[in-house]
LOKEFI-743599 format. One line per 4 residues: number of its first residue (from 1); their letters; for each residue x, y, z of N, C-alpha, C. Coordinates in Angstrom, 2 decimals. Example, Ala and Ser with C-alpha at 12.3 -4.5 7.8 and 13.67 -1.06 7.14 Angstrom:
1) AS) 13.19,-5.69,7.80,12.30,-4.50,7.80,13.20,-3.30,7.80 ~ 12.85,-2.25,7.08,13.67,-1.06,7.14,12.90,0.03,7.87
% end
This chain:
1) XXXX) 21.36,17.28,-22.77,20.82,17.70,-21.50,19.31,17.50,-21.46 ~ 18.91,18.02,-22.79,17.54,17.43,-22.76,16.56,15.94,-22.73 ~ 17.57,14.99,-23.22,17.41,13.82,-23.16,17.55,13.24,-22.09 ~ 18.41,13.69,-21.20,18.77,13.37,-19.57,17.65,13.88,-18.88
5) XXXX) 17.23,15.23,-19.08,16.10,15.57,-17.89,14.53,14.72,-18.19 ~ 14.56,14.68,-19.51,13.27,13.74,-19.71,13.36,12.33,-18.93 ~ 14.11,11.71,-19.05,15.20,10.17,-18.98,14.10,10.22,-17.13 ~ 15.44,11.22,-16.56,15.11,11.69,-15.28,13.98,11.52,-14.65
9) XXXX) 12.68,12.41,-15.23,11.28,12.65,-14.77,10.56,11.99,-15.48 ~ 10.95,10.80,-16.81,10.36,10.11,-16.45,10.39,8.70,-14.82 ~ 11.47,8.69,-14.83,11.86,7.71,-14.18,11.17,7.98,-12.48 ~ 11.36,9.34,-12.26,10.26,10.26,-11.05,8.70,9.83,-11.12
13) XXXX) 8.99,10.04,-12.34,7.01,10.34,-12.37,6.57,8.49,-12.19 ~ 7.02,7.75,-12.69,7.08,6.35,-12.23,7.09,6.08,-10.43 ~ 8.15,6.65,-9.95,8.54,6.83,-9.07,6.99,7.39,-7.66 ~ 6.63,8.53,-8.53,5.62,9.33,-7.29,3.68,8.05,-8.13
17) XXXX) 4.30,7.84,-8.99,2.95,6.70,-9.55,2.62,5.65,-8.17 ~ 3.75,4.95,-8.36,3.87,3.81,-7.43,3.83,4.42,-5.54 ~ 4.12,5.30,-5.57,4.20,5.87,-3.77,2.54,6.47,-3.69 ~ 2.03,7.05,-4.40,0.40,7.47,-4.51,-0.26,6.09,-4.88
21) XXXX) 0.13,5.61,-5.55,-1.17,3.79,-5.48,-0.81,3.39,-4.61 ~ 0.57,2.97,-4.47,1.07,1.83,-3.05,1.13,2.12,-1.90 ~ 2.63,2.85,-2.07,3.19,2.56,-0.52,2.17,3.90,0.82 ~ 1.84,4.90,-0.25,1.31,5.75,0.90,-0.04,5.06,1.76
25) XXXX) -0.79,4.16,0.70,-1.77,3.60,1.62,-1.36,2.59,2.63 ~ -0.93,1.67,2.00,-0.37,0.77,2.61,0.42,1.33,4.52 ~ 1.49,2.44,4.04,1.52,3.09,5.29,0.67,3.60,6.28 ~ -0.45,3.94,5.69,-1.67,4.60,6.38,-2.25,3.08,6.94
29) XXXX) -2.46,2.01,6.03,-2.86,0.96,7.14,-2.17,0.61,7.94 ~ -0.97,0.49,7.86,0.44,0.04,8.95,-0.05,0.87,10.06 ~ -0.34,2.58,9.86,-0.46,3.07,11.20,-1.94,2.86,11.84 ~ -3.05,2.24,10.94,-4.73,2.24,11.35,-4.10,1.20,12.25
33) XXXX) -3.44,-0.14,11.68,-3.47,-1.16,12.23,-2.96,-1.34,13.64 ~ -1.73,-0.17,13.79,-0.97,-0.26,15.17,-2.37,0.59,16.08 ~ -2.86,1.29,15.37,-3.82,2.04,16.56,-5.25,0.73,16.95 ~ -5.42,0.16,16.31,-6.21,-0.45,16.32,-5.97,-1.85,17.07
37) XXXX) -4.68,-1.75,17.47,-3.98,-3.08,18.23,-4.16,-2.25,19.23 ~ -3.72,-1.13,19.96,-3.85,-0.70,21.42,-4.86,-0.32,21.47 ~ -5.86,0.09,20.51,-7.73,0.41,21.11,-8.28,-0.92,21.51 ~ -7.66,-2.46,20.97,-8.35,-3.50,21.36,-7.20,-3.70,22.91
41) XXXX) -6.57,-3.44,22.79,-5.62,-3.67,24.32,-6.29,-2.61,25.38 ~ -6.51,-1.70,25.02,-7.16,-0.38,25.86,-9.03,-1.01,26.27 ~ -9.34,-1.69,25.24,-11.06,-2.27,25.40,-10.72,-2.68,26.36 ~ -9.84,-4.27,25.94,-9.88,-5.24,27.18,-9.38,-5.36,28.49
45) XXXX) -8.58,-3.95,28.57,-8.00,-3.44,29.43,-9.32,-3.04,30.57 ~ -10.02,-2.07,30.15,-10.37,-1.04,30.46,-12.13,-1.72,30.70 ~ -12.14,-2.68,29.63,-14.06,-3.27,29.90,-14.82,-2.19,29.72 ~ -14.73,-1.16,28.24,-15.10,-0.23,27.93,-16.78,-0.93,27.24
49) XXXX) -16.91,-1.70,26.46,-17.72,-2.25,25.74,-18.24,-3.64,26.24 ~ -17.40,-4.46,26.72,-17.86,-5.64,27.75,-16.99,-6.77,26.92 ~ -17.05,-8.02,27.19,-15.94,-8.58,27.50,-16.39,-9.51,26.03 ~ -17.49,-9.14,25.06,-17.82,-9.96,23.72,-16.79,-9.12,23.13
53) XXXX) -16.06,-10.22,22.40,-14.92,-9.95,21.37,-15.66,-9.29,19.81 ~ -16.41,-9.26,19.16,-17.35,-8.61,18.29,-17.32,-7.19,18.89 ~ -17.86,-7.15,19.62,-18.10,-5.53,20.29,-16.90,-4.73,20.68 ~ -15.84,-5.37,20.80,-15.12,-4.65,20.96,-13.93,-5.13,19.86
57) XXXX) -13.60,-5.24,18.96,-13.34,-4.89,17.63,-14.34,-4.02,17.47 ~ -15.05,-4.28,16.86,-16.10,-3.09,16.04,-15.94,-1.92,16.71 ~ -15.64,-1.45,17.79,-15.56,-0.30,18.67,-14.17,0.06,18.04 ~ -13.17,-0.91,18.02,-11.85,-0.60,17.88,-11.58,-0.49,16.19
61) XXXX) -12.29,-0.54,15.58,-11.85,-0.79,14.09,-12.59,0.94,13.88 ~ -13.56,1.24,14.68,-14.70,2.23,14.23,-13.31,3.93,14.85 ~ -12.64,3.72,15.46,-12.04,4.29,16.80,-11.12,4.61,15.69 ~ -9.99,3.32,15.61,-8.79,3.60,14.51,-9.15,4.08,13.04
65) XXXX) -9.83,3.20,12.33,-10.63,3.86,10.61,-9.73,2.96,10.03 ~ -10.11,1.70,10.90,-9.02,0.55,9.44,-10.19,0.47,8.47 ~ -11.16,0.16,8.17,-11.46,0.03,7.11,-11.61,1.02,5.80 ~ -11.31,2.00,6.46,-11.19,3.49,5.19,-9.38,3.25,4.45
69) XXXX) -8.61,2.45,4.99,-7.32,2.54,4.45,-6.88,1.29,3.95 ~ -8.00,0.40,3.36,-7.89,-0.74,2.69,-7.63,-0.09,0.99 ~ -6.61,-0.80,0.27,-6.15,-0.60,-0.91,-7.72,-0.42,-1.64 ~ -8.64,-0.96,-1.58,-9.61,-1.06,-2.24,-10.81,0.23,-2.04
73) XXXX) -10.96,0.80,-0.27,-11.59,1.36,-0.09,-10.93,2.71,-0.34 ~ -9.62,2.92,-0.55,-8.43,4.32,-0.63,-8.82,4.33,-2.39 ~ -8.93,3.30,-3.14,-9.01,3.78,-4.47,-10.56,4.27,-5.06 ~ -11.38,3.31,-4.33,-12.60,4.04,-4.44,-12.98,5.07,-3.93
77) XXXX) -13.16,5.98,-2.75,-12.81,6.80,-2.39,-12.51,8.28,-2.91 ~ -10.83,7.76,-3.37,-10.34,8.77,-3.99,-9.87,9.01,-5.08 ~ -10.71,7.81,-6.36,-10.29,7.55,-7.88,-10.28,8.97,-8.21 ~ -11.15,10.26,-8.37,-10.97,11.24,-9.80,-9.64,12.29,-9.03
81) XXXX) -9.79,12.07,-7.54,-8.47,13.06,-6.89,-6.85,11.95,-7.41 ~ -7.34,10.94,-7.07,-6.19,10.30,-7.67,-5.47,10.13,-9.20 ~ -6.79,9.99,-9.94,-6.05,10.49,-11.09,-5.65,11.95,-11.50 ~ -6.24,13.13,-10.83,-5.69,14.13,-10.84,-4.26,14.48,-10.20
85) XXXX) -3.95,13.85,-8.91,-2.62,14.28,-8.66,-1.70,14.00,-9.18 ~ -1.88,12.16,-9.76,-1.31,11.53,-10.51,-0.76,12.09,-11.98 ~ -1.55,12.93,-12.28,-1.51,13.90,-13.85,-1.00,15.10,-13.46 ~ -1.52,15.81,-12.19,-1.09,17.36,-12.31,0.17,17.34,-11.45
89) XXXX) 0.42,16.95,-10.50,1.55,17.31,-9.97,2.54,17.18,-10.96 ~ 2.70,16.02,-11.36,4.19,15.58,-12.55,4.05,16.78,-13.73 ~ 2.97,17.01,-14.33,2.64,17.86,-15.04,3.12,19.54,-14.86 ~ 2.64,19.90,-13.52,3.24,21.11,-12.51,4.90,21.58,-12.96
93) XXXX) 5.00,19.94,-12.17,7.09,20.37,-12.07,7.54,19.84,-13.09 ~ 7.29,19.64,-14.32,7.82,19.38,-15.41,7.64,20.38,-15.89 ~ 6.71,21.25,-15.90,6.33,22.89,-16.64,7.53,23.72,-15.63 ~ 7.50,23.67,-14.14,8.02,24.53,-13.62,9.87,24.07,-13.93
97) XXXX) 10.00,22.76,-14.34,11.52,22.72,-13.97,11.96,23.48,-15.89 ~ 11.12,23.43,-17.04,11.75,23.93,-17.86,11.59,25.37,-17.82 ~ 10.54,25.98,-17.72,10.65,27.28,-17.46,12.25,27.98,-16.30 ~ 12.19,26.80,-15.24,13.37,27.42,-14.69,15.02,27.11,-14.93
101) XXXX) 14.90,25.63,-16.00,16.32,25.52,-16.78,16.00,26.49,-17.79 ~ 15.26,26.87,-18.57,15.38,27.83,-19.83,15.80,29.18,-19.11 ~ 15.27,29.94,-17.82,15.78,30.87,-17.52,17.31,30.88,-17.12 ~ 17.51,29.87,-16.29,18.87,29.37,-16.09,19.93,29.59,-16.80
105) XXXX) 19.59,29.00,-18.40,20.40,28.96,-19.16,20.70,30.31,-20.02 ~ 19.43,31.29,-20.10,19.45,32.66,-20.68,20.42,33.16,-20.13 ~ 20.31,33.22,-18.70,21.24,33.86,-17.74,22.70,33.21,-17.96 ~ 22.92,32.33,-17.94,23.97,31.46,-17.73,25.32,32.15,-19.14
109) XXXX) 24.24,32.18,-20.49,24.63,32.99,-21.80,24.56,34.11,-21.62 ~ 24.90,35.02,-20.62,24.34,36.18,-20.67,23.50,37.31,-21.60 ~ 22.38,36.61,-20.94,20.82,37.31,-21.25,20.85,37.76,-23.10 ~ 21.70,36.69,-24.05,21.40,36.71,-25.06,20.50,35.19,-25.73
113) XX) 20.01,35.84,-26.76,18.67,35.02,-27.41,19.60,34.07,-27.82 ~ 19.23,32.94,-28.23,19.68,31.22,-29.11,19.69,31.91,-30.21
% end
């Protein structure tokens, strides 16, 4: 059982590695980028900034925050929080899941010692 739950969280902790480097930024640009397609549809719509294509990107990039959710600008940013969540969370529920199989199992033997 013990070889299985390790097996397990490691295979998790791989798991939340790759969704905190990758996919969560990556999602965050997917959504800068859709906002940043209707702030330039809303410019040229609207002749908020005037009709130079420069000026209105830059209005629209400044509006949405695509450039804060570039893989490069998300790791610089947030390198020492990132390696902290990266360490403590997995760290967290690996402390909390044996503390709560060891109680589990006390109980389970009724509340006698190994």
């Amino acid at each position: 059982m013990r070889r299985g739950f390790n097996r397990l969280f490691l295979i998790l902790t791989v798991c939340w590695a790759v969704f905190v480097l990758l996919i969560y930024p990556i999602q965050k640009q997917r959504d800068t980028d859709k906002i940043l397609q209707s702030e330039l549809q809303k410019c040229y719509h609207d002749g908020r900034v005037g009709n130079d294509l420069d000026d209105c990107e830059t209005w629209a990039q400044a509006t949405a925050g695509t450039p804060m959710w570039t893989l490069k600008a998300y790791y610089a940013r947030g390198s020492w929080f990132l390696v902290f969540i990266l360490v403590a969370v997995p760290l967290l529920v690996y402390g909390f899941c044996r503390v709560a199989t060891s109680a589990t199992l006390w109980v389970w033997r009724g509340f006698k010692a190994t």
